[in-house]
N, C-alpha and C positions, 0 to 999 in steps of 0.2 A: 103536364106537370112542368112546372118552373124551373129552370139548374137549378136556381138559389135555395130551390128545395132538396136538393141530394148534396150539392155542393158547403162543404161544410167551411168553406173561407168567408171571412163577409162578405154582407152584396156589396158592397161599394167596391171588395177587392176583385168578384167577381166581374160586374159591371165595365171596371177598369179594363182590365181582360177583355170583355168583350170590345171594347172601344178601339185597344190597340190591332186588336185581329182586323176591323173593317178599316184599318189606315195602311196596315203592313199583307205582305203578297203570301204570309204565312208564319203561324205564330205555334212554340209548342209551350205548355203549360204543366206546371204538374200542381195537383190536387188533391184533397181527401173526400173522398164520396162515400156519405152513407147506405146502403142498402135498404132495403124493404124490412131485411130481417133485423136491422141494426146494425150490423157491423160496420165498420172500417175500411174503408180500402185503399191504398196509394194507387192513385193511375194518373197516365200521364195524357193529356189531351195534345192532339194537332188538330188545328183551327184554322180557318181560312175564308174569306168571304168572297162569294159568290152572289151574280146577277141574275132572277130568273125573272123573265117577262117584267124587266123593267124594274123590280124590288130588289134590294141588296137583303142578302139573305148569310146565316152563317151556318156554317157546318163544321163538322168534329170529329175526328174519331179518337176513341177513347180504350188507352191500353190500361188493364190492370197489372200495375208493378210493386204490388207489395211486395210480393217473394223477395224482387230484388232488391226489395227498397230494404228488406229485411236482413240481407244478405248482406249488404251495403254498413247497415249499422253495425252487424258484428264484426265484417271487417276492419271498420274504424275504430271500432271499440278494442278488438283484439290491438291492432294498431298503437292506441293510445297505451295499453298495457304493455306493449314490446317497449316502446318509446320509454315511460318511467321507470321498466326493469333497465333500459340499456343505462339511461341518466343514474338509476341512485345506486344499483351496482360498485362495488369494493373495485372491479378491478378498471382500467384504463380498457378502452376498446378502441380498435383502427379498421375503418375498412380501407383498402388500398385496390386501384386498379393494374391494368395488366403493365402500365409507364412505371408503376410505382407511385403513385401519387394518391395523395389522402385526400378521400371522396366522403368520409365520414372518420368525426370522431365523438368520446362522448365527452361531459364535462370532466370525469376523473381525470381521462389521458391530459386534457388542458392543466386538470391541477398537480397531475403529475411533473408535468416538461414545466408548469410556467408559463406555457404560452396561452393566448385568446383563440380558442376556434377560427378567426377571420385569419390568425398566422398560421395555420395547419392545414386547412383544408387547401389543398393544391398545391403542399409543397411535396418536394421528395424526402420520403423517410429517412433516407440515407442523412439527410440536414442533421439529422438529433441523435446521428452515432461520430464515434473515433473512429478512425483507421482500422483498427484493429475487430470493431465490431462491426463495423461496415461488412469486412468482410464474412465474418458471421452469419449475419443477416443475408449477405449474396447466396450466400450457400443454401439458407433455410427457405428463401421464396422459388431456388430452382427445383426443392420439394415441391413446394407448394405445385409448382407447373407440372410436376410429373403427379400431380393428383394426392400427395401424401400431408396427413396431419401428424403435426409433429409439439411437442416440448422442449424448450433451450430456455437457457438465460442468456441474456445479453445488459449491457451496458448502455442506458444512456444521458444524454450529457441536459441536462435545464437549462433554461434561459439565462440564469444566473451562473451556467457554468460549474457547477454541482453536478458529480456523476450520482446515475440513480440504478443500482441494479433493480433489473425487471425479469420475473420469471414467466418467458409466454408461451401461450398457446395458441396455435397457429393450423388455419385449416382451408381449403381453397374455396372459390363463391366460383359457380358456373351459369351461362347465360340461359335463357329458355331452350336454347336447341344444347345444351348438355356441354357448351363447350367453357374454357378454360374463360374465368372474367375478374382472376385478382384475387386476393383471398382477404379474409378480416384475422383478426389477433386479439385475444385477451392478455393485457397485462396487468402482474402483480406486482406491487411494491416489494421488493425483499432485502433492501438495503440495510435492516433492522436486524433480519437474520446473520446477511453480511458479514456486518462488522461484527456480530456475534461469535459468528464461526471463526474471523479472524483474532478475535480476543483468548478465544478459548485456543485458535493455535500457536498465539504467541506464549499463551501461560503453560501449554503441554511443550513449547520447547523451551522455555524457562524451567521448568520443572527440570525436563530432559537436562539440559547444560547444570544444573542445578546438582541433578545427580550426577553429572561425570565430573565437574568439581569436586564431590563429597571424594569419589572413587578418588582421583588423581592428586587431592590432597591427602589422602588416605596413604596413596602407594609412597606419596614424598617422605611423609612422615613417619612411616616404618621403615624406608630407608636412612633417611637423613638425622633422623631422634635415636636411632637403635644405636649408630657409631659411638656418635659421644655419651650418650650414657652409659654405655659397654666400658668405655671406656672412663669411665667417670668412677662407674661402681667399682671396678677391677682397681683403681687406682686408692680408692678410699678403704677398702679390704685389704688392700697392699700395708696403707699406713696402721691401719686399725690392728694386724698383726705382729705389723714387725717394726714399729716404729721405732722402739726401741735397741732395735738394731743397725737401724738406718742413722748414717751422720744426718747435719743438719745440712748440708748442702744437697745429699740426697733426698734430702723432705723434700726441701724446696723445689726441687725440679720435679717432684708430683703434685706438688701447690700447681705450679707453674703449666704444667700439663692440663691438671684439673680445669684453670682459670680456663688457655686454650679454648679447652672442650667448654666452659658454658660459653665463654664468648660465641663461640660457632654458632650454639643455639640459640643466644640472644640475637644474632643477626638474622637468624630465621625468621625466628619473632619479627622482629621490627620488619624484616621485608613484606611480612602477611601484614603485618598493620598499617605500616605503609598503603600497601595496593588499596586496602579496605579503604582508608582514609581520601585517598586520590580517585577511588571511584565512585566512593560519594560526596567529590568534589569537598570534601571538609581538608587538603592537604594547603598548607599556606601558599599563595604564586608571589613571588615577590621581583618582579622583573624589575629591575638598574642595570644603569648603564655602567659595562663594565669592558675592561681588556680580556676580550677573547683568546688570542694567539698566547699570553703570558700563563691565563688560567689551564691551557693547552699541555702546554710545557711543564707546568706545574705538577699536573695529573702525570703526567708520564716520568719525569724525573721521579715519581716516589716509587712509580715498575722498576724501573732499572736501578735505585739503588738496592731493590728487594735482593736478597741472597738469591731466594727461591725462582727467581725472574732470570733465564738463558735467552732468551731471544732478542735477537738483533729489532728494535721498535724504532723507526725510518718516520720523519715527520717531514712536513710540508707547509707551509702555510703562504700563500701567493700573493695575501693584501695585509697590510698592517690594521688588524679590527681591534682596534683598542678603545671602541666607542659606541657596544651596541647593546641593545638594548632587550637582556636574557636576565635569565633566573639563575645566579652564581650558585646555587647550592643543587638544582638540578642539573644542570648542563655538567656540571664534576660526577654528580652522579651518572650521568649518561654518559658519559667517554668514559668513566672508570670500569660503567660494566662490561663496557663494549670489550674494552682492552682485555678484561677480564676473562671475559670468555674467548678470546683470540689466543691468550694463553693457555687457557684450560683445554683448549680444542684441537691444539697443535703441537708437533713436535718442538724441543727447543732449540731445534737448529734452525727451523723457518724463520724467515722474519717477518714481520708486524709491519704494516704501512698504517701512517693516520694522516688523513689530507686536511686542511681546514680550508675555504676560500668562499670571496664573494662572487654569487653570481645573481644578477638580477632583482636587488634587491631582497637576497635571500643567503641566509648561514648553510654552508654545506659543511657537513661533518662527515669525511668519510672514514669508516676501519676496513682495513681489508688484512686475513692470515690467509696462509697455504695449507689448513690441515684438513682434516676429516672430511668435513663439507656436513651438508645437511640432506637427509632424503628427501626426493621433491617431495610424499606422502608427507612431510612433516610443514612442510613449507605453507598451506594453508592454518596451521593450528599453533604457528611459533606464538604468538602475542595470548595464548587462549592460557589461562591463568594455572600453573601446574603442570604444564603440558612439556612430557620432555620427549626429541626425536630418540626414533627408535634404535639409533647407531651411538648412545653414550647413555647404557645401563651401568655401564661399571665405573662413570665417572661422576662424582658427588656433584648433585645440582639440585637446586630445591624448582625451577621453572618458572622462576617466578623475576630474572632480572630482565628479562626482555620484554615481560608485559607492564613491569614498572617504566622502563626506556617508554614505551607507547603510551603509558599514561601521561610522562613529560611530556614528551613531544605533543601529544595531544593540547596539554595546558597552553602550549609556545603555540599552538596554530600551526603544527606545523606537518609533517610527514615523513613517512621511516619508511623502506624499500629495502629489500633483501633480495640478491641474487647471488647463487651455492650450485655447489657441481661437488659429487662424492668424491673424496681421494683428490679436490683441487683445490678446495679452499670456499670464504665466505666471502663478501662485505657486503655491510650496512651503510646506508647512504642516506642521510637525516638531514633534513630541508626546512632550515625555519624561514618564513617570509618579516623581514625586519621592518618593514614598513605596518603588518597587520599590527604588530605588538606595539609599537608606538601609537599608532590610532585606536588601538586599544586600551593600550596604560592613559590616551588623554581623555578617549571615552571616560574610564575610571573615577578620573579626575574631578572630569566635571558633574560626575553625578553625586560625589561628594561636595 
């Protein structure tokens, strides 16, 4: 029987085969051979030519490798199927070795980071974290070495410099002999959820501050509205009875009283509508260049002509600022509360200091009194809207003049510092930068 009878390749590819076997010192081949019964078979021929009595002659032997030829295709097949689940797969995947270094990744993790596979493969993972997840990540791969799979999130940074949280899963790869060779990781996108969860906890502490406003204007307002209107009512029952008993000059000093009393709570008013206005930047900023030290003096001469006003108020002012460039209607505002509250908080025999000077390009306004002080527990909450320290329950305050002082100052670009000792005394130290406001007011200018 002929090969080219079993052999089911063409003769010509057969032939060929034969050709190359009588030039080379041994040839292997692989083949499909029919059988008698018809079947199929893969086998692999070794071939070699051989001289007898003078004829070159060829010989073969002939293995049957279907099995493996079988075995072979499902590997690759299986193969091909790892390969298109690892490629079209949701999450990002890394194999890493025992260095650290990326031995595989798929195309997600590429579209995740931003980078081309040819930038990934052989770098150090460590490349695509912060400091801070860096060492995360050190932590999570010396799991890895002690044999443990684990879940973390971690942080990392894109091509473009975009942080991307990733939630991963992380498990170790061992060598044929059972030992430690690196581990791979799935990662999930979960920046989406993220900033999810960060929205949702900035609106639960908004809500939160939201309700300790309601309370703490609540608490102002049954204090601060019950006075005068006690007194309001009391006074108007007064006339409503006995007016006609009352001269005209005793009217009038319950006119006069009365007036008092709404004044107070008109200036409530106006302070809450104020803040509203200022913190939704709807308050007018009208920065001119005006006399500092004059305006200074101005605000404090109207303390000390007050009756009501005992304490010694000691001013200072180191440079003649008669040319800079603030908001005349706020900066009265802010020394007058300041002073304000230097009175309210101290004894009348203390004295009041207020410094004014330049330093560095920047308005210092300081006040400083000797009285009460403030508890340091209060010291983070002074500027927070209503908000009064716990050692002046019995002294009328609505809470509301120091977080107006912060809302100026804020307007000027500028900053407010507090430092208090109980039973020593306050000051507040207000920092406008004169240079910002001028490059501000010309910004202004010119976008007009």
């Amino acid at each position: 029987m002929n090969i080219t009878q079993i052999n089911t390749a063409p003769k010509d590819v057969v032939r060929a085969a034969m050709r190359q076997t009588q030039t080379e010192t041994q040839s292997i081949f692989e083949f499909q051979h029919q059988l008698a019964s018809g079947d199929i078979r893969d086998v692999e021929v070794y071939s070699c030519s051989i001289n007898i009595q003078g004829k070159s002659l060829l010989y073969g032997i002939i293995m049957d490798i279907t099995e493996r030829k079988r075995a072979e295709a499902g590997l690759k097949a299986r193969e091909e199927n790892y390969r298109q689940l690892v490629e079209t797969m949701r999450g990002g995947l890394a194999v890493r070795d025992v260095d650290n270094r990326c031995t595989y990744v798929n195309d997600r993790f590429c579209e995740l980071l931003g980078y081309s596979r040819d930038e990934v493969i052989g770098a150090n993972l460590f490349d695509f974290l912060d400091e801070a997840n860096t060492q995360v990540m050190e932590s999570q791969f010396k799991r890895r070495q002690n044999l443990a799979s684990a879940s973390f999130e971690s942080v990392f940074i894109r091509k473009d410099g975009r942080p991307v949280h990733m939630l991963i899963s992380g498990s170790p790869l061992f060598d044929k002999n059972g030992e430690y060779n690196g581990s791979f990781a799935v990662m999930t996108d979960i920046t989406t959820q993220k900033q999810a969860q960060e929205t949702l906890r900035q609106a639960l502490a908004k809500e939160k501050e939201l309700g300790d406003l309601k309370t703490r204007f609540v608490s102002m307002a049954s204090h601060e509205f019950r006075t005068p209107l006690a007194t309001i009512l009391a006074l108007v029952e007064t006339l409503s009875a006995y007016r006609h008993k009352l001269s005209e000059d005793q009217i009038d000093q319950r006119f006069d009283k009365i007036k008092v009393q709404v004044g107070h709570l008109k200036d409530i008013m106006e302070d809450v509508l104020l803040l509203a206005r200022m913190q939704a930047r709807r308050v007018d900023f009208d920065p001119a260049r005006i006399d500092l030290d004059s305006l200074c003096r101005s605000v404090l001469d109207e303390f000390l002509n007050r009756a009501d006003v005992r304490h010694p108020i000691h001013y200072s002012c180191d440079v003649m600022l008669q040319d800079v460039l603030l908001d005349k209607k706020l900066m009265r505002q802010m020394l007058s509360n300041l002073v304000s509250n230097a009175i309210k908080y101290s004894p009348p025999d203390k004295p009041i200091h207020v410094r004014l000077e330049y330093e560095e390009s920047a308005v210092i306004l300081e006040v400083r009194d000797f009285g009460m002080g403030i508890p340091e527990a209060d010291l983070p909450h002074l500027f927070e809207p209503f908000h009064r320290a716990a050692n002046v329950d019995t002294i009328p305050g609505t809470g509301l003049g120091l977080v107006i002082i912060k809302e100026s100052v804020d307007l000027h670009g500028g900053t407010i510092t507090v430092d208090s000792q109980l039973d020593m005394g306050t000051t507040f130290m207000i920092n406008i930068p004169i240079t910002t406001l001028g490059e501000m007011t010309d910004d202004e200018n010119s976008d007009h």
